[in-house]
PAVEXBA-713298 format. One record per residue (C-alpha): x, y, z. Coordinates in nm, 2 decimals, decimal comma. Layout:
BEGIN
<atom <X; Y; Z>> ...
REM end
This chain:
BEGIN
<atom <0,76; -0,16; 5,84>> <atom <0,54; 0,13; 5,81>> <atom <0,86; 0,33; 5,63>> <atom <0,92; 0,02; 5,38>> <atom <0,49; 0,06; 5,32>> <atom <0,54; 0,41; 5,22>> <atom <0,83; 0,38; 4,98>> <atom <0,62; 0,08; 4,82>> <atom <0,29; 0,30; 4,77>> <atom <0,50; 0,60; 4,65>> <atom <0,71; 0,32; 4,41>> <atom <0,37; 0,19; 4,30>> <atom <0,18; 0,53; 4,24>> <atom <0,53; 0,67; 4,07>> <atom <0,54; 0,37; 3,82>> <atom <0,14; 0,46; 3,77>> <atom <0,23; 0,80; 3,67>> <atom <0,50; 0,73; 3,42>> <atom <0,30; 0,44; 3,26>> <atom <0,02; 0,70; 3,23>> <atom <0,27; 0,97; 3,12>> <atom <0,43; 0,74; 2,84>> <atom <0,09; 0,62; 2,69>> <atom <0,01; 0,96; 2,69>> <atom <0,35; 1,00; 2,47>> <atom <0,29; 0,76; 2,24>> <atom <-0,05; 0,85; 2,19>> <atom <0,03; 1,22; 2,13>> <atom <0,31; 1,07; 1,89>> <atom <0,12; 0,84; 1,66>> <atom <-0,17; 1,12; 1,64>> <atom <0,07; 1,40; 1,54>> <atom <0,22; 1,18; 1,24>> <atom <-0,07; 1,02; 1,15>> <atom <-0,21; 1,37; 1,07>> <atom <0,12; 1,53; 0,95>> <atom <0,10; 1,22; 0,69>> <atom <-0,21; 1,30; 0,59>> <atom <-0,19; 1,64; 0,51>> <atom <0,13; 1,59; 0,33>> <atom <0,00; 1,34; 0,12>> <atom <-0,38; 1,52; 0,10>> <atom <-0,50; 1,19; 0,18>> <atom <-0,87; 1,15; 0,18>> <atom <-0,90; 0,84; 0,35>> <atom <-0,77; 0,73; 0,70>> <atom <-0,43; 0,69; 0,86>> <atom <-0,36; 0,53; 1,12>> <atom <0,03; 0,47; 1,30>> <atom <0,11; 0,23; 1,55>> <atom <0,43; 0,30; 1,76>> <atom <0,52; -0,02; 1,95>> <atom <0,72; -0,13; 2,24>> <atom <0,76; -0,01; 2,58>> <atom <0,82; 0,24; 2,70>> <atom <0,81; 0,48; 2,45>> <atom <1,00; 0,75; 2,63>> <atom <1,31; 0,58; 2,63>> <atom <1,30; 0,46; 2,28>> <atom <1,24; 0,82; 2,16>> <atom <1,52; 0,93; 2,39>> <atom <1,79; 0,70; 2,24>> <atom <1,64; 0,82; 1,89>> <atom <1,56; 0,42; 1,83>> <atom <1,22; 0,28; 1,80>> <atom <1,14; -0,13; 1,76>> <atom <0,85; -0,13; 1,50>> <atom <0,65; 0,10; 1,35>> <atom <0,33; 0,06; 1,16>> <atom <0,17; 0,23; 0,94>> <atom <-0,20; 0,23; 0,78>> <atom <-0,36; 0,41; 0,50>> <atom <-0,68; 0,36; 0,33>> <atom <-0,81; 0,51; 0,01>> <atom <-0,46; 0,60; -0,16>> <atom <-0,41; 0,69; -0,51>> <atom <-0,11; 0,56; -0,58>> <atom <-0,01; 0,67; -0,96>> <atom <-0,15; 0,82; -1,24>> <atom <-0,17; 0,71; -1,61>> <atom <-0,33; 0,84; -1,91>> <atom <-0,51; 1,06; -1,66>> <atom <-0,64; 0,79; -1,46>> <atom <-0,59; 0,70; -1,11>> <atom <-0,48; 0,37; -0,92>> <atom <-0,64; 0,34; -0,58>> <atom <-0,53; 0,09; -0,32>> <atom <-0,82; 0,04; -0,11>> <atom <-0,60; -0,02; 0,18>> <atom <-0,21; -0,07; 0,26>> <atom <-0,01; -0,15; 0,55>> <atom <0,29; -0,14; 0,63>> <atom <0,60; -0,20; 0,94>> <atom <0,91; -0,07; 0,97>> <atom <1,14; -0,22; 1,18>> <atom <1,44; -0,08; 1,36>> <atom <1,36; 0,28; 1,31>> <atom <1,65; 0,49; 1,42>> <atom <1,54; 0,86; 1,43>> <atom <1,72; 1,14; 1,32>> <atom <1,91; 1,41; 1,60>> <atom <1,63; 1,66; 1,52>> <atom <1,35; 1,39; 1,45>> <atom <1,30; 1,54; 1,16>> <atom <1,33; 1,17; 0,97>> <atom <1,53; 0,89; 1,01>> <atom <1,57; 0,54; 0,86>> <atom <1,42; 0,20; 0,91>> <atom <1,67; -0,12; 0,86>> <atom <1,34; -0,31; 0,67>> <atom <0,99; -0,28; 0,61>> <atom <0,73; -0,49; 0,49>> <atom <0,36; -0,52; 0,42>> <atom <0,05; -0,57; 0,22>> <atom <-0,23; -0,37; 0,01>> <atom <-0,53; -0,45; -0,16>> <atom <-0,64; -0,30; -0,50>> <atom <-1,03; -0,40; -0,54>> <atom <-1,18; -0,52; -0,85>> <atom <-1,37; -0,19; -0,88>> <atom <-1,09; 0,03; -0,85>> <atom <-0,88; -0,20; -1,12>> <atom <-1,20; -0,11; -1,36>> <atom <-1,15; 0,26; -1,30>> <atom <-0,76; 0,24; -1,33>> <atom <-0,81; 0,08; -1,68>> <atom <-0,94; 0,15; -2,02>> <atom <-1,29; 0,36; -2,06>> <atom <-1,55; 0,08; -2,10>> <atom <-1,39; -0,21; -1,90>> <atom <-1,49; -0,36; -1,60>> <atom <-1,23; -0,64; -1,41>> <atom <-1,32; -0,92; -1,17>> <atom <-1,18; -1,22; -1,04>> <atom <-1,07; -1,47; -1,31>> <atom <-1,11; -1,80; -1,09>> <atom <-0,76; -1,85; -1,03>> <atom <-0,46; -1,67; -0,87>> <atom <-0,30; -1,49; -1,03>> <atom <-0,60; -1,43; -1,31>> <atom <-0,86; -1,17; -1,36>> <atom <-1,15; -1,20; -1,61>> <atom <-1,18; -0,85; -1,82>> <atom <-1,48; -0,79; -2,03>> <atom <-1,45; -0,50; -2,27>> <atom <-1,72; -0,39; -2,61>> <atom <-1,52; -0,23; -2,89>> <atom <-1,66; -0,06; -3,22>> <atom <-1,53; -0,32; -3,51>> <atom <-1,65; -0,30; -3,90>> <atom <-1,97; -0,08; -3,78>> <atom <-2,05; -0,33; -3,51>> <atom <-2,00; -0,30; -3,14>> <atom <-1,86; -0,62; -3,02>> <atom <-1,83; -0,75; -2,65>> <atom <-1,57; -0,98; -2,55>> <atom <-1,45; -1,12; -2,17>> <atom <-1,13; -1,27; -2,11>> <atom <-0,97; -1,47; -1,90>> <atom <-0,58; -1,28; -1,84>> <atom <-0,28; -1,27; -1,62>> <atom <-0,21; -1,00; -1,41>> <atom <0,18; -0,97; -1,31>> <atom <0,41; -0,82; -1,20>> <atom <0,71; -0,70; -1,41>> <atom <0,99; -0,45; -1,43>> <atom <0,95; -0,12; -1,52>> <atom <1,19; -0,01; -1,83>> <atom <1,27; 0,32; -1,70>> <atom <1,30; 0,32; -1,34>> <atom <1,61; 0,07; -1,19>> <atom <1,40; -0,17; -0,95>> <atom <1,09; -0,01; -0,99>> <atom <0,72; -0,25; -1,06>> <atom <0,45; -0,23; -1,34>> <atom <0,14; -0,38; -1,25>> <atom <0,07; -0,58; -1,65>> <atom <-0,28; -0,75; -1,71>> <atom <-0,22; -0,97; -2,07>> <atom <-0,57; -1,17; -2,22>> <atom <-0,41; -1,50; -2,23>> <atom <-0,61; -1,53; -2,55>> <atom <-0,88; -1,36; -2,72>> <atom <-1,14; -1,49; -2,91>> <atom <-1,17; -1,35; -3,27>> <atom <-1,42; -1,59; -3,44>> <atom <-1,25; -1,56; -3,76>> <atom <-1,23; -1,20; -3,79>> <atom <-0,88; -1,07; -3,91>> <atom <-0,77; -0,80; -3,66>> <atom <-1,02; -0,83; -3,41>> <atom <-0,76; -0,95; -3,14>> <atom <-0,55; -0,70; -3,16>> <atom <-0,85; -0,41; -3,11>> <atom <-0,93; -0,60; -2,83>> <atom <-0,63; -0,65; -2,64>> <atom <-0,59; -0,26; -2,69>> <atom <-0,90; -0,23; -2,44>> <atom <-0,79; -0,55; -2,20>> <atom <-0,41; -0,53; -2,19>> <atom <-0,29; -0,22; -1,97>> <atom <-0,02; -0,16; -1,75>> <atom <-0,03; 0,05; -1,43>> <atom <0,24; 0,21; -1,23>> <atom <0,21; 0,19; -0,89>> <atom <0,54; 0,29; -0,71>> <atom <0,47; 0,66; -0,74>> <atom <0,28; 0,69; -0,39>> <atom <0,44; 0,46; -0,20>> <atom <0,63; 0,54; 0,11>> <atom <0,97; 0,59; 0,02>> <atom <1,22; 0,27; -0,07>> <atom <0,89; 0,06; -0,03>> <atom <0,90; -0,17; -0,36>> <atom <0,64; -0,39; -0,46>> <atom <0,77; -0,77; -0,46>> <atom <0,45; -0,98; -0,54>> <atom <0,11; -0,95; -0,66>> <atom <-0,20; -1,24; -0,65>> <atom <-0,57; -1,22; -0,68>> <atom <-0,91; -1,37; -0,50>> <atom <-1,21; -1,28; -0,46>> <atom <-1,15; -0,95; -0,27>> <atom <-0,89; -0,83; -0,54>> <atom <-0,54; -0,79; -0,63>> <atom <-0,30; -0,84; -0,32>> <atom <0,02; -0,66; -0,32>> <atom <0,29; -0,75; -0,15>> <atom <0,56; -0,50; 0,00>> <atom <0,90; -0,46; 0,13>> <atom <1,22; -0,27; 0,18>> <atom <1,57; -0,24; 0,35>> <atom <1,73; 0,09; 0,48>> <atom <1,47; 0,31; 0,40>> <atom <1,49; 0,70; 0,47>> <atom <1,19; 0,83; 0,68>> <atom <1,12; 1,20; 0,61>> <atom <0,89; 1,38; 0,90>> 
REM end
């Protein structure tokens, strides 16, 4: 009895050890990316990964791991006519992560997730002069611009659609388009299309994405633009 009482205690403290010793892991793990993400991508806000199942140790010894999330906020995501697109924050899971011999990358079988593009980081991605909020509908943002017309500055909002739509020049790749869906010119020939040259933009967003992450959907609220994310077999460098 007291032999059986012994084995049980050293079974007990043994499995306390290796549950202490694989948190410890997958602790060390997430950190270690987390910041090998963020200096790689000179990221300025936080990151944040999320290694799940249990336990760890056995996952990382067969080079498979069951999900994998991953969390950045503040990241500029493309550049055009020398202005930035910020997602305030994105998130994203890969699933069925199968690592590489070296673990130096791998592949996921899918991924999906979310980001957020706030209204005030829409205004800075667009034309000089133009501010974008919500436009009381999904799907719709409200864009009020002032252009110089005949000697007069003129200020116009409007009510457009914000879509997403395929990019020309890039197989598969998404263009963020925001299109008045009409603008009001009071009579004045030509005052549309100077307009819509200050409300209509596109915006690129694929260009700091994690790679084979494509954007499938968009909508806005009140809180912004909502992006909507996925992928299938996606290479994992790092």
């Amino acid at each position: 009895m007291r032999v059986l009482r012994v084995v049980v205690i050293i079974g007990v403290v043994l499995g306390g050890l290796f549950v202490g010793l694989d948190r410890w892991a997958v602790g060390y793990a997430e950190n270690r990316l987390a910041d090998r993400i963020q200096t790689r991508q000179g990221l300025a806000g936080g990151v944040e990964v999320d290694i799940h199942g249990f336990p760890f140790l056995t996952q990382a010894l067969s080079h498979d791991l069951d999900e994998v999330d991953l969390k950045v906020a503040d990241l500029d995501v493309a550049t055009t006519d020398g202005r930035k697109t910020r997602l305030s924050r994105l998130a994203v899971t890969f699933h069925g992560v199968e690592l590489n011999g070296d673990y130096s990358g791998g592949t996921a079988a899918r991924a999906e997730g979310s980001a957020l593009i706030t209204y005030a980081d829409l205004s800075a991605a667009a034309q000089p002069g133009v501010t974008v909020a919500y436009g009381g509908a999904p799907g719709k943002v409200k864009v009020s611009a002032s252009v110089e017309f005949l000697g007069k500055t003129i200020s116009r909002s409007v009510v457009s659609t914000i879509s997403l739509v395929e990019a020309k020049d890039a197989k598969g790749s998404k263009i963020v388009r925001v299109r008045a869906d009409e603008v009001p010119g009071e009579g004045l020939p030509g005052i549309e299309g100077v307009i819509r040259k200050k409300t209509d933009f596109d915006r690129r967003l694929d260009g700091g994405l994690p790679s084979g992450v494509q954007l499938t959907a968009l909508t806005s609220d009140e809180a912004g633009v909502h992006l909507t994310l996925g992928g299938t077999n996606l290479a994992l460098a790092g």
